[in-house]
N, CA, C and O atoms as CSV, one atom per row, in Angstrom:
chain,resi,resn,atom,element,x,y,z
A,1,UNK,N,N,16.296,-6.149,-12.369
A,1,UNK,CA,C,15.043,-5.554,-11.945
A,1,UNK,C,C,14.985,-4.109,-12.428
A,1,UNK,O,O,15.701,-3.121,-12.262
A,2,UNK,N,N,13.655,-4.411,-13.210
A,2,UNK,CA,C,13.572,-2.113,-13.404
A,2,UNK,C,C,13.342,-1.593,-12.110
A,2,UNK,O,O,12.824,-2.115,-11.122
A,3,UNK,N,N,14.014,-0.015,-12.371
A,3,UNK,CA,C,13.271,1.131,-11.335
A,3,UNK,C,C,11.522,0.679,-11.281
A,3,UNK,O,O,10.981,0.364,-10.221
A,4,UNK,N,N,11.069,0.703,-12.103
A,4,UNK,CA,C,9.515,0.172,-11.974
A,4,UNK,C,C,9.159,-0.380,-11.010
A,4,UNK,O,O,8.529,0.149,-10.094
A,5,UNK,N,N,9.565,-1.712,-11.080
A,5,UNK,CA,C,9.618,-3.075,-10.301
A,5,UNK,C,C,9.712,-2.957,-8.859
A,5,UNK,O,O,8.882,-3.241,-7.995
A,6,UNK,N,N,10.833,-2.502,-8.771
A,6,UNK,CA,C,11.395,-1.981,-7.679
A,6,UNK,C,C,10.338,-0.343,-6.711
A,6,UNK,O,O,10.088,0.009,-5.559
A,7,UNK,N,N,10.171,-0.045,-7.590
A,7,UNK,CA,C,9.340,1.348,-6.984
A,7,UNK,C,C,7.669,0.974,-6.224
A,7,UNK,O,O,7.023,1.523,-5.332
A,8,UNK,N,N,7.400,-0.356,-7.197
A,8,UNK,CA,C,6.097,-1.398,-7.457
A,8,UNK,C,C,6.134,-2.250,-6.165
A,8,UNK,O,O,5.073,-2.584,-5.637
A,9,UNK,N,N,7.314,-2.605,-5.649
A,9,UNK,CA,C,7.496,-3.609,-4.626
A,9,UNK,C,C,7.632,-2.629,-3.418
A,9,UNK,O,O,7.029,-2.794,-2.357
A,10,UNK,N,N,8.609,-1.434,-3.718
A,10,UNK,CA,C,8.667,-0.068,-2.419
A,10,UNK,C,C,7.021,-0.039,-1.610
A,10,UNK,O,O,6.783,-0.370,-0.449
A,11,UNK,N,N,6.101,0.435,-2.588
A,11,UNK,CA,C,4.917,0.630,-2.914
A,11,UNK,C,C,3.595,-0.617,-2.002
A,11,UNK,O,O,2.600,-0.411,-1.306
A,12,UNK,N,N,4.022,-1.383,-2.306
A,12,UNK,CA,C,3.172,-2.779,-2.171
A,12,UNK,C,C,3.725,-3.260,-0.413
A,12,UNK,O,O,3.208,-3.806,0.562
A,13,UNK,N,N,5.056,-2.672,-0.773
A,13,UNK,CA,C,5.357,-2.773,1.403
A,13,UNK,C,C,5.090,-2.020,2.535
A,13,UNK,O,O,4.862,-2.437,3.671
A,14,UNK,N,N,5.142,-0.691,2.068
A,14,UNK,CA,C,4.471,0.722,2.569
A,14,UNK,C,C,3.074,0.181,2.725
A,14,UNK,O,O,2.732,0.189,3.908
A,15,UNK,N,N,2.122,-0.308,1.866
A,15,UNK,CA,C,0.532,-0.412,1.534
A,15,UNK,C,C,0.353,-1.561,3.135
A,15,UNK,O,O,-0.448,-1.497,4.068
A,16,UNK,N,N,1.489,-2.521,2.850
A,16,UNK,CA,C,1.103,-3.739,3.604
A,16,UNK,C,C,1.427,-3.159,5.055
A,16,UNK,O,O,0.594,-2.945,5.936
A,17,UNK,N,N,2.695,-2.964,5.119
A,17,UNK,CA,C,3.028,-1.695,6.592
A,17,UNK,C,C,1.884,-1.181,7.251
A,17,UNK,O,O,1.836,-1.303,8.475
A,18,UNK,N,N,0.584,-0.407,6.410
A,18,UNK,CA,C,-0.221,0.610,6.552
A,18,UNK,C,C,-1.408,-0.260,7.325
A,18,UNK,O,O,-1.968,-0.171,8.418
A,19,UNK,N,N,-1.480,-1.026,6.334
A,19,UNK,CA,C,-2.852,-2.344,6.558
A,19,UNK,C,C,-2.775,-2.777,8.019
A,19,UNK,O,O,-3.764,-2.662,8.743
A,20,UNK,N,N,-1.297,-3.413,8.594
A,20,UNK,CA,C,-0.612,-3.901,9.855
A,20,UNK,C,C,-0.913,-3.187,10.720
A,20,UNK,O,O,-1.422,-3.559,11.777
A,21,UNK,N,N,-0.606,-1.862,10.367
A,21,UNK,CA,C,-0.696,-0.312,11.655
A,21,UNK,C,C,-2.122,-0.694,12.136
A,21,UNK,O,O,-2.558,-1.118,13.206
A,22,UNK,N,N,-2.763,-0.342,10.774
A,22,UNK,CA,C,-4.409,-0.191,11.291
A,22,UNK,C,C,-5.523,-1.123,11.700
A,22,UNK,O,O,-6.710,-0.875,11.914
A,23,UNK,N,N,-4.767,-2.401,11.764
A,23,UNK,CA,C,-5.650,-3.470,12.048
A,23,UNK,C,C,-4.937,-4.104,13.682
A,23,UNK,O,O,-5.626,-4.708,14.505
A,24,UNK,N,N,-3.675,-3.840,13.837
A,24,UNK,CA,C,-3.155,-3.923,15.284
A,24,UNK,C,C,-3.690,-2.316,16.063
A,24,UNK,O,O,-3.838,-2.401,17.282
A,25,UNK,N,N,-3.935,-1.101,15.516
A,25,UNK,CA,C,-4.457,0.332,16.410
A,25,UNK,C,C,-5.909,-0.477,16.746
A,25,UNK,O,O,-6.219,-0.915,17.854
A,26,UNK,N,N,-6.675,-0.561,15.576
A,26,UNK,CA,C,-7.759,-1.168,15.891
A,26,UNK,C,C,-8.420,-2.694,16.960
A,26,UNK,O,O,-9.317,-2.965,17.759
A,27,UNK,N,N,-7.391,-3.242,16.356
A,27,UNK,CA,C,-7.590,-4.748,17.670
A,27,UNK,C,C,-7.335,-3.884,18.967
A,27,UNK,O,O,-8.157,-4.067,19.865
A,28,UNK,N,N,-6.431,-3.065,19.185
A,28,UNK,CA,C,-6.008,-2.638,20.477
A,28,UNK,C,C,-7.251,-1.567,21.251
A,28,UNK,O,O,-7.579,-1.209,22.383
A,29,UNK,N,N,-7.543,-1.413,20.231
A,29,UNK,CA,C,-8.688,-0.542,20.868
A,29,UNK,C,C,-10.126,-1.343,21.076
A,29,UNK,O,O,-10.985,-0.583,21.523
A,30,UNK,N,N,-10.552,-2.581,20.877
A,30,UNK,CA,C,-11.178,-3.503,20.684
A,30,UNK,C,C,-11.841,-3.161,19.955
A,30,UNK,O,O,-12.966,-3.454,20.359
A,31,UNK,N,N,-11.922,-2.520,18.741
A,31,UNK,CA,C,-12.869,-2.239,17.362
A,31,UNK,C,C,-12.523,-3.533,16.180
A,31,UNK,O,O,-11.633,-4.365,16.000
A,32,UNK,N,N,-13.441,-3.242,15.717
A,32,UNK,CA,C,-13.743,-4.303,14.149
A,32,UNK,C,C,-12.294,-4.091,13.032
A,32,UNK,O,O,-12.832,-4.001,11.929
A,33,UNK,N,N,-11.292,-4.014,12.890
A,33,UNK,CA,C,-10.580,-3.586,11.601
A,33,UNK,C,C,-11.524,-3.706,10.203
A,33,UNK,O,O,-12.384,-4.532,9.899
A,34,UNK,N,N,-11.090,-2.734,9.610
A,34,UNK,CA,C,-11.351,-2.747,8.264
A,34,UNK,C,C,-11.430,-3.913,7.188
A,34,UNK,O,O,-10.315,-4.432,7.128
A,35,UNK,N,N,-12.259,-4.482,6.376
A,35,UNK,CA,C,-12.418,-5.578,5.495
A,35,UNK,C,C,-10.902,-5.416,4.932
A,35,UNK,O,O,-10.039,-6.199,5.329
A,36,UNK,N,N,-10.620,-4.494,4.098
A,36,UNK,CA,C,-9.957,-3.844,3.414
A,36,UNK,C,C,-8.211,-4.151,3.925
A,36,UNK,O,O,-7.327,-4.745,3.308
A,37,UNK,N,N,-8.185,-3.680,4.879
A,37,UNK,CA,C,-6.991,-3.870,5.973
A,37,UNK,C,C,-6.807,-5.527,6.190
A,37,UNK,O,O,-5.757,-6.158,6.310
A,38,UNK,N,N,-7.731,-5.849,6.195
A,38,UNK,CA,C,-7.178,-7.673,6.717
A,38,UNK,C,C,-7.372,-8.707,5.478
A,38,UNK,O,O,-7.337,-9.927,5.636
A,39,UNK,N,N,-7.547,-8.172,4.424
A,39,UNK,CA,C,-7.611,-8.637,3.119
A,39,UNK,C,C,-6.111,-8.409,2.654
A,39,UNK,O,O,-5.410,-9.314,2.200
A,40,UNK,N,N,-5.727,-7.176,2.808
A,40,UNK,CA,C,-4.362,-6.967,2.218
A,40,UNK,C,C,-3.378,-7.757,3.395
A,40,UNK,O,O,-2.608,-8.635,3.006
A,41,UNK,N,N,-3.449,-7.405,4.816
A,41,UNK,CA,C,-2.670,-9.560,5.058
A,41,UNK,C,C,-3.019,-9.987,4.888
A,41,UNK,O,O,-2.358,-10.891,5.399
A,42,UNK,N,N,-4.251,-10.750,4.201
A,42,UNK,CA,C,-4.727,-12.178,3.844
A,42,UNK,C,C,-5.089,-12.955,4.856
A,42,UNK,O,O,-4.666,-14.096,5.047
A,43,UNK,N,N,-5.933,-12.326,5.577
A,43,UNK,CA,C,-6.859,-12.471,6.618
A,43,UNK,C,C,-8.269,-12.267,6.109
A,43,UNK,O,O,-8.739,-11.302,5.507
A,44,UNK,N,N,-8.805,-13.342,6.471
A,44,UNK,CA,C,-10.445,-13.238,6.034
A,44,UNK,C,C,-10.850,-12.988,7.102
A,44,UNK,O,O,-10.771,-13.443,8.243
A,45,UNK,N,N,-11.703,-11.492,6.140
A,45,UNK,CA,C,-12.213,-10.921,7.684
A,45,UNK,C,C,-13.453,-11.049,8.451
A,45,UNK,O,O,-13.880,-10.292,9.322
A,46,UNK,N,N,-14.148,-12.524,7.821
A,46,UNK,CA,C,-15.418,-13.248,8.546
A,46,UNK,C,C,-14.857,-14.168,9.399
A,46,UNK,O,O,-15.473,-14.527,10.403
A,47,UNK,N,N,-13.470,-14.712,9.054
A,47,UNK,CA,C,-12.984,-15.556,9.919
A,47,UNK,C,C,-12.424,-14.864,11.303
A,47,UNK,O,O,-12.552,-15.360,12.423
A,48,UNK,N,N,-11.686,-13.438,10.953
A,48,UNK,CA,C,-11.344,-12.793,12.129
A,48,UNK,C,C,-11.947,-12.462,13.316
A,48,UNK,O,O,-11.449,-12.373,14.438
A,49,UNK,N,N,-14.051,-12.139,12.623
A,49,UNK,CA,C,-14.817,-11.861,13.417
A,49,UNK,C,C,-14.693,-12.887,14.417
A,49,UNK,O,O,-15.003,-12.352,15.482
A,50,UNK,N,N,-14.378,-14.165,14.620
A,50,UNK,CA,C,-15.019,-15.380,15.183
A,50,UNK,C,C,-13.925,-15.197,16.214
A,50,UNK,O,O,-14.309,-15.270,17.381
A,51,UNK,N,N,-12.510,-14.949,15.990
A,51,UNK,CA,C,-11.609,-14.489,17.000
A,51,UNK,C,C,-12.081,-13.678,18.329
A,51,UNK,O,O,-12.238,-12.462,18.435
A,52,UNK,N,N,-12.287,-14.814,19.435
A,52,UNK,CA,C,-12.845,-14.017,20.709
A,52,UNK,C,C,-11.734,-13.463,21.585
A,52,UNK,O,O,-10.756,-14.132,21.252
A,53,UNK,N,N,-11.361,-12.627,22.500
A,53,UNK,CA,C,-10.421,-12.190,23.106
A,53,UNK,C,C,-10.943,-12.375,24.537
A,53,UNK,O,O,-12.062,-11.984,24.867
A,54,UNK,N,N,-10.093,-12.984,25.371
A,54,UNK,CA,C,-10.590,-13.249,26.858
A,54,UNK,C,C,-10.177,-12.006,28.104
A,54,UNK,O,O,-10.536,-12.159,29.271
């Protein structure tokens, strides 16, 4: 594996880390998360809307 590769994958886990933070701060606060944020987990975020919380 290059330094590249490796710096590329560092990079891409930090991003996914970030996405996680802000879409669990947000559920917790009962707000909408970001399209953006639940795309990078691979969460569709028309499907998320439908997620009701009791």
């Amino acid at each position: 594996m290059t330094k590249r590769h490796i710096h590329s994958r560092i990079g891409q886990f930090f991003t996914m880390l970030g996405s996680a933070v802000a879409v669990a701060s947000a559920t917790r606060l009962g707000e909408q998360p970001a399209a953006s944020d639940l795309r990078a987990l691979g969460i569709d975020p028309v499907q998320f809307r439908t997620i009701h919380r009791n």
